[in-house]
C-alpha positions in Angstrom: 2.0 15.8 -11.0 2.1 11.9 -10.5 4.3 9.6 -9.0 5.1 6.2 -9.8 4.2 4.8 -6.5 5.1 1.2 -4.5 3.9 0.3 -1.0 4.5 -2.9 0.7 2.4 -3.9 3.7 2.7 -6.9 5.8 -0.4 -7.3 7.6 -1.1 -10.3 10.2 -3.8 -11.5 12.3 -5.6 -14.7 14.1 -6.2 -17.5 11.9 -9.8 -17.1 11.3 -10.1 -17.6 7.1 -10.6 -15.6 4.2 -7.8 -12.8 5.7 -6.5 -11.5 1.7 -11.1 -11.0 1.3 -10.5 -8.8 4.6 -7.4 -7.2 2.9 -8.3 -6.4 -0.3 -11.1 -5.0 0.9 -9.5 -2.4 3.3 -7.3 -1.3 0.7 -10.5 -1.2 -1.6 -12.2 1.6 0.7 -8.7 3.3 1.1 -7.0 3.8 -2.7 -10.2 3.0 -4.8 -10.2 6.4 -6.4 -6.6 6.3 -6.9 -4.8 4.8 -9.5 -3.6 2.2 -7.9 -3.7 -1.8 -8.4 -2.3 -4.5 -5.7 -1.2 -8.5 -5.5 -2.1 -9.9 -2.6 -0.6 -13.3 -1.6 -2.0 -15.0 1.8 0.1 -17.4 4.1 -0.9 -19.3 7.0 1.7 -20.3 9.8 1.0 -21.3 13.4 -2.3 -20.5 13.7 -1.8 -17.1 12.2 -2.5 -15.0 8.9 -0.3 -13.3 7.0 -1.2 -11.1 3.7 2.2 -9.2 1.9 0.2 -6.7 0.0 2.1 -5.1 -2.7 0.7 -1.9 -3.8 1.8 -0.3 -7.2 0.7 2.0 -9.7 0.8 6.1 -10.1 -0.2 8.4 -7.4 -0.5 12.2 -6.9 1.3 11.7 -3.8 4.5 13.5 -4.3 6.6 12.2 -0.8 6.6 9.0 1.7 5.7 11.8 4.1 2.1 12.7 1.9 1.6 9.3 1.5 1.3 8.3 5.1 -0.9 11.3 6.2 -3.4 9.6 3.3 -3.3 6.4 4.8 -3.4 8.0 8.4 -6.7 9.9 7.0 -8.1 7.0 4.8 -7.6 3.8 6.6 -9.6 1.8 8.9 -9.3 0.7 12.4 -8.7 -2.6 11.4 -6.0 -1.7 8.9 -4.3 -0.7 12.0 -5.1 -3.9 14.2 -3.7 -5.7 11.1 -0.6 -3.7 10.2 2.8 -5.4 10.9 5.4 -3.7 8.9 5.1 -1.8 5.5 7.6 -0.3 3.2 7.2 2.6 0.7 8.7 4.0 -2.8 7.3 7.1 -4.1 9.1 8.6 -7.1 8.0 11.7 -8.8 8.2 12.5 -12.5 11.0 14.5 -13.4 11.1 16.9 -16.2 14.0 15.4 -18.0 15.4 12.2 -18.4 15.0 11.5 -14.8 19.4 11.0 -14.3 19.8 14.6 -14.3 16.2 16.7 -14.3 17.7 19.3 -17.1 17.0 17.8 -20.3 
């Protein structure tokens, strides 16, 4: 069963240039098979990087809780080294019209 899914990820690192290349790379390797698509938008303040990656599209992810053993199983090192903050939405299809799951 899918779920519609949205991640947030803040992500943040030495300024050293082309840090939303880096990005969308990582999350290449990690949901490339999945149907997911992502906005990236790049900031640069005090000598520092920042991507916000937002991450939407379905999944067959079903919880938060399956989601992050993915991305703890998927992700590279630096995806960790980078990671700052993130913040997840996964909602599965209901059978019904979604307000009360009978219909």
């Amino acid at each position: 069963m899918n779920s519609e899914t949205y991640l947030d990820f803040c992500f943040i690192r030495e300024q050293t240039g082309d840090f939303a290349a880096d990005i969308d790379e990582l999350l290449k390797n990690m949901f490339g098979k999945k149907r997911l698509n992502w906005f990236l938008e790049e900031k640069t303040i005090d000598g520092a990087e920042m991507v916000i990656a937002e991450v939407k599209g379905m999944s067959d992810w079903s919880s938060e809780e399956e989601t992050i053993l993915f991305i703890e199983d998927h992700a590279d090192s630096k995806f960790w080294e980078y990671l700052q903050g993130y913040k997840m939405f996964i909602y599965p299809v209901k059978k019904g019209c979604n307000s009360c799951g009978t219909h």
